[in-house]
N, C-alpha and C positions, 0 to 999 in steps of 0.2 A: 159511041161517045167517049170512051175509054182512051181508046189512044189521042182524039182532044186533048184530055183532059191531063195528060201522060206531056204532051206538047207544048200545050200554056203554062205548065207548071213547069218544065227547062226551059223554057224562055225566058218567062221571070225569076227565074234563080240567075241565067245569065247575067239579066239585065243585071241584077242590083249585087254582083260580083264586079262588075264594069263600074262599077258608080262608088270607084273606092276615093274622088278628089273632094276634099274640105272646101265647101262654100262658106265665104264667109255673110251674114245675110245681115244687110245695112240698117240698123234698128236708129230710129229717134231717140232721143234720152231726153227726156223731159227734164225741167229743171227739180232738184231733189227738195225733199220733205219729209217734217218730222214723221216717225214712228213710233206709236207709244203701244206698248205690250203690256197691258195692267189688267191683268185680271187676278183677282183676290179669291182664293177660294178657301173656303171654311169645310172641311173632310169632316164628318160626324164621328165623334170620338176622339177628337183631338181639338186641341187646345186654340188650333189655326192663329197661334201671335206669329209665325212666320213668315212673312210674306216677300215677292219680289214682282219689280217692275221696270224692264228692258224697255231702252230709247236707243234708237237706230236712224239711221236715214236711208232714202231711198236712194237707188244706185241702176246703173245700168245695166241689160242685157244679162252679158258677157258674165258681171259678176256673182260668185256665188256667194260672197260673205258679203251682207251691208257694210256698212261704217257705223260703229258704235259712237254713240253721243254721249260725252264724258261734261262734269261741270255743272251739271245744273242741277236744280234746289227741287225737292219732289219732297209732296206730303199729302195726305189723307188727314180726313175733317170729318169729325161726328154732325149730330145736331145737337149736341152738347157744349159743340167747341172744341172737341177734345183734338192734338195734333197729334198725328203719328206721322215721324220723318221718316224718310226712305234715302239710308246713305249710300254711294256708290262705293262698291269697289274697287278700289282704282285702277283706271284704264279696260273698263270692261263693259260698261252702259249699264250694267245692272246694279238698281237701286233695291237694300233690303232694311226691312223690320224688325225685329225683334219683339216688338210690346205690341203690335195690332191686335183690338180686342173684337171681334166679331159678333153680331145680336141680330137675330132675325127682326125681321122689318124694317132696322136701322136702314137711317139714309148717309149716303156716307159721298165727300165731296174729296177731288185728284186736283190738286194742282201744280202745275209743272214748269218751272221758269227757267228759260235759256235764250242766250244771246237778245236781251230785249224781248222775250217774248213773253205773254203768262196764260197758258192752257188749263183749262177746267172741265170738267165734265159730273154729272150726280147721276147715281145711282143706286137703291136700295137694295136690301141683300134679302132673298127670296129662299123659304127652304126648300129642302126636298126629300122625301119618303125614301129610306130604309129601297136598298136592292133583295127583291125576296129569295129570291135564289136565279141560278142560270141554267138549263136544260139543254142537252144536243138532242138534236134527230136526225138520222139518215132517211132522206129522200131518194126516189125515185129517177133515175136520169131522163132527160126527154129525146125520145124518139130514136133510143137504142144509146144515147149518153151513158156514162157511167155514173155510178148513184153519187150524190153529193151529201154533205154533211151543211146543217144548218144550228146555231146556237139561237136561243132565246131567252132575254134578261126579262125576269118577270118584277115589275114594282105595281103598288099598290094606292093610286090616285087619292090625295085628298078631295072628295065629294063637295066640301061647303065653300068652295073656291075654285076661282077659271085660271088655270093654272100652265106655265110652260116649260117642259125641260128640252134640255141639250143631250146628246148619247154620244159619248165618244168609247170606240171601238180600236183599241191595239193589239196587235197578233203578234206573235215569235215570228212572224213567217214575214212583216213589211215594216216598212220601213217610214211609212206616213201613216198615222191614223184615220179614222174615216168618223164624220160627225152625220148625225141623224139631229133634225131641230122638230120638236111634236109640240101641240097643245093638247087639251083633255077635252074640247068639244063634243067628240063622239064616244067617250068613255071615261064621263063624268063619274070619278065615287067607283069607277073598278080597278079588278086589278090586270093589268096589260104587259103587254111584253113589245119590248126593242127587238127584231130580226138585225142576224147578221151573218154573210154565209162568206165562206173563205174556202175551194177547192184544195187547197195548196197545205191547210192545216191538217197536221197528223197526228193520231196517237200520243200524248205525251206534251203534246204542244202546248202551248199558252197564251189565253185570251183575256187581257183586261178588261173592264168596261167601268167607264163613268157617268155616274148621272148627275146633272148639273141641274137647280133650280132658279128660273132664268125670269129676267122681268119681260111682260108683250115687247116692250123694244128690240132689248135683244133679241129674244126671237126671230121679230122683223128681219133685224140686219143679218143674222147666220142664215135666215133662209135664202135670204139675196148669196150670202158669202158661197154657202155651201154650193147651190146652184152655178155660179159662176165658178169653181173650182172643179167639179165634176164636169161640165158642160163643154169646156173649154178646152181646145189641143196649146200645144204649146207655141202656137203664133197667131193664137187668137186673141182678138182683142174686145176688152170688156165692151157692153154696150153705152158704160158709164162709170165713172169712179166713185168706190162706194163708199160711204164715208161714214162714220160714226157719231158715236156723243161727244167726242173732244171738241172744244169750243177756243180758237184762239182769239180771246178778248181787246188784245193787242192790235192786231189788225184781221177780223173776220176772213179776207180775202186770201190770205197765207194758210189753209187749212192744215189740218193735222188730219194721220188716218191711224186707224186702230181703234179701240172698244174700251171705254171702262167699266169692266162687270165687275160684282162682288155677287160671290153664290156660294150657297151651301149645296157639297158635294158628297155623296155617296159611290162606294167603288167594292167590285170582288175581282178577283184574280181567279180566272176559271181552266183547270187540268182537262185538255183532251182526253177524254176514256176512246177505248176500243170501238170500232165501229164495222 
């Protein structure tokens, strides 16, 4: 079987030496739509009156930078009435805060007006438990592998609520973070840990993690997002477009895509040790 095995592998080295010509591959472009990036988050121990909320549109293919959405009137809404405007930068899509005031269980309402249009979306801000600490282990390799390193974020469920968070994972080592979306169904009232293993992380390295506390909606929709972001090669196509809480009141049928959360967040910064 050796010499096989010795033969299909210079074959396919051939082949894909030979396949040095740029295809160019004929993509549809749908016609474009708002993009609203508003997620508000409140870091425990900090004061979170800072806030910002990027509007983009959608773009073809090919591109790798959207079009930033310049011009238009962006604000947050208590249940008090209270406003907090979101000014743009100019020429940059990103609209910021200064005075946002953040209160768990507050419901807080986004409204967004451009070219004729006026987008909304409600959502109340959810806390989340203290990260207890973060722990490595080396594992085992499978089946003559070589041993891998695994990290785990330990937090501490609040018991007298059904509750959901978000785990985002950044490493020294990549360059996109990786999200985990959990509820406390099966570990009501303990305390649990987030897994996250990275081969590629060494000694010395570094591993953020955040924990976000998130309403059942969201939930809902990251576990859709995340699933279809994992799942997915790069010419694959969703089974559906996924759409969020933005609501454009203007004309329904013009949708908006992106999320408005508001969450209380907890984060460590974790030092690779020796393994």
């Amino acid at each position: 079987m050796k010499p096989i095995y010795i033969y299909l592998t210079l074959l396919l080295s051939l082949t894909f030496v030979g396949c040095e010509e740029v295809v160019d591959v004929d993509t549809k472009t749908a016609p474009p739509r708002l993009v609203v990036d508003a997620s508000l988050q409140w870091e425990k121990g900090t004061a979170g009156n800072e806030q910002k909320i990027k509007l983009t549109m959608t773009t073809n293919f090919y591109n790798t930078i959207p079009p930033v959405v310049s011009g238009a009137t962006v604000y947050v809404t208590n249940s008090a009435s209270t406003v907090f405007n979101f000014i743009e930068t100019p020429g940059t899509g990103e609209y910021v805060c200064s005075s946002f005031v953040p209160e768990i269980g507050e419901s807080y309402t986004l409204t967004v007006e451009h070219n004729g249009r006026t987008i909304t979306a409600t959502e109340a801000m959810m806390p989340v438990p203290a990260i207890d600490y973060i722990a490595q282990e080396t594992i085992p390799g499978f089946e003559g592998e070589e041993e891998q390193i695994q990290f785990k974020t330990y937090f501490t469920d609040n018991g007298t609520t059904n509750d959901y968070y978000l785990m985002r994972f950044q490493s020294s080592v990549t360059a996109i973070p990786e999200y985990i979306a959990v509820d406390d169904e099966f570990f009501q009232g303990n305390q649990v840990f987030g897994l996250y293993l990275n081969a590629d992380l060494e000694p010395g390295g570094l591993l953020g993690v955040k924990l976000y506390g998130i309403s059942q909606r969201y939930f809902n929709y990251m576990e859709k997002l995340i699933s279809i972001s994992y799942g997915a090669g790069p010419f694959a196509t969703p089974a559906g477009v996924l759409r969020g809480n933005m609501v454009n009141t203007t004309n329904p049928d013009d949708y908006v895509l992106g999320y408005f959360s508001v969450t209380e967040t907890s984060s460590q910064v974790y030092t690779v040790g020796p393994y």
